[in-house]
N, C-alpha and C positions, 0 to 999 in steps of 0.2 A: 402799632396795632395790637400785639401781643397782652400791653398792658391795656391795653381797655379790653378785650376779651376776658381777661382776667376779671377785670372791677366789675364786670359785668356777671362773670360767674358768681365771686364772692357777694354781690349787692343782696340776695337771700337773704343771706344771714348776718345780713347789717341792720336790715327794713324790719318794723312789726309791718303786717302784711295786714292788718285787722281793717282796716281804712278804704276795701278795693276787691271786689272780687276778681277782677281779672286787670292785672300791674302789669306791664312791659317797660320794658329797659332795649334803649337802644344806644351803639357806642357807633361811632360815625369822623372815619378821617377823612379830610379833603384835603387831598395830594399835588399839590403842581406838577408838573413832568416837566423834565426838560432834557433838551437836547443841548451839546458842547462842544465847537468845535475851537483849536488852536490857532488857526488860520485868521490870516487876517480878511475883515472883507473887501472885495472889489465894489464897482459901482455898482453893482444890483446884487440885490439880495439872494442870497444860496436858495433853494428850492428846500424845506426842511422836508425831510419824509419820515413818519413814525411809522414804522414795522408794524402788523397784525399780528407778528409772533411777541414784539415787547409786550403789548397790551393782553395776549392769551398768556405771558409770564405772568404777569401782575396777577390774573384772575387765580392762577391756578397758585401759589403763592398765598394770597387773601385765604382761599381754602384752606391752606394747608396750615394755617394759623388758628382758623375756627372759624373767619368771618363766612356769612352767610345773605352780605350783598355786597355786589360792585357793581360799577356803574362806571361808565369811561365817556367823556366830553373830549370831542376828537375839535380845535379851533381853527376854523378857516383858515389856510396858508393867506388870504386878503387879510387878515387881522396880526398876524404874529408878526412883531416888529423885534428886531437882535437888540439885545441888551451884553455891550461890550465892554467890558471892564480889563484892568490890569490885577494876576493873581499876585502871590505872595513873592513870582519868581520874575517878577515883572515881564510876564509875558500875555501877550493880549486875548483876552478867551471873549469868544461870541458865546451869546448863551439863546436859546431859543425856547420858548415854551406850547408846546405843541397841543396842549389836553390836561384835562383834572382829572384824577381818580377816586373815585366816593367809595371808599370800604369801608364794609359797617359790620356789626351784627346784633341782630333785633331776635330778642328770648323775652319770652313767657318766661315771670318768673314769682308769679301768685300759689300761691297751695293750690286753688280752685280749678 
């Protein structure tokens, strides 16, 4: 996110601006989240829970970068299905994806 803030700031003084009275630039990440556990699973799926306080990290984080929107997609626990794979250590990791994160930031960046 850092560098698109950046490309974002710098984009001024790359543009002739002559073309536009009013130009906006918007830089725009979308995140996957996910959740990981080491465990193997049983015959029903673990109950995933994402924290209010990870997604109030996120947000406050996004700020402290520059960005100047978020936006958080929380997925139905009926929709998230485990995606379980073997790592480097040949140990079995569930991986669950719980939510998108949409960090952006959208500047004016016309003379006018």
């Amino acid at each position: 996110m850092e560098q698109a803030v950046n490309q974002l700031d710098r984009i001024a003084y790359k543009t002739e601006l002559k073309y536009a009275q009013n130009l906006f630039a918007l830089g725009l990440i979308v995140a996957p989240v996910y959740i990981q556990d080491k465990t193997e699973l049983s015959g029903d799926t673990p109950k995933i829970v994402l924290k209010n306080e990870t997604i109030s990290d996120l947000s406050e984080n996004a700020k402290r970068i520059g960005a100047n929107i978020f936006s958080f997609w929380r997925i139905e626990q009926d929709f998230m299905y485990p995606n379980t794979f073997k790592n480097h250590k040949d140990i079995d990791v569930t991986q669950f994806y719980p939510g998108v994160a949409f960090i952006g930031k959208f500047k004016k960046i016309s003379k006018n």
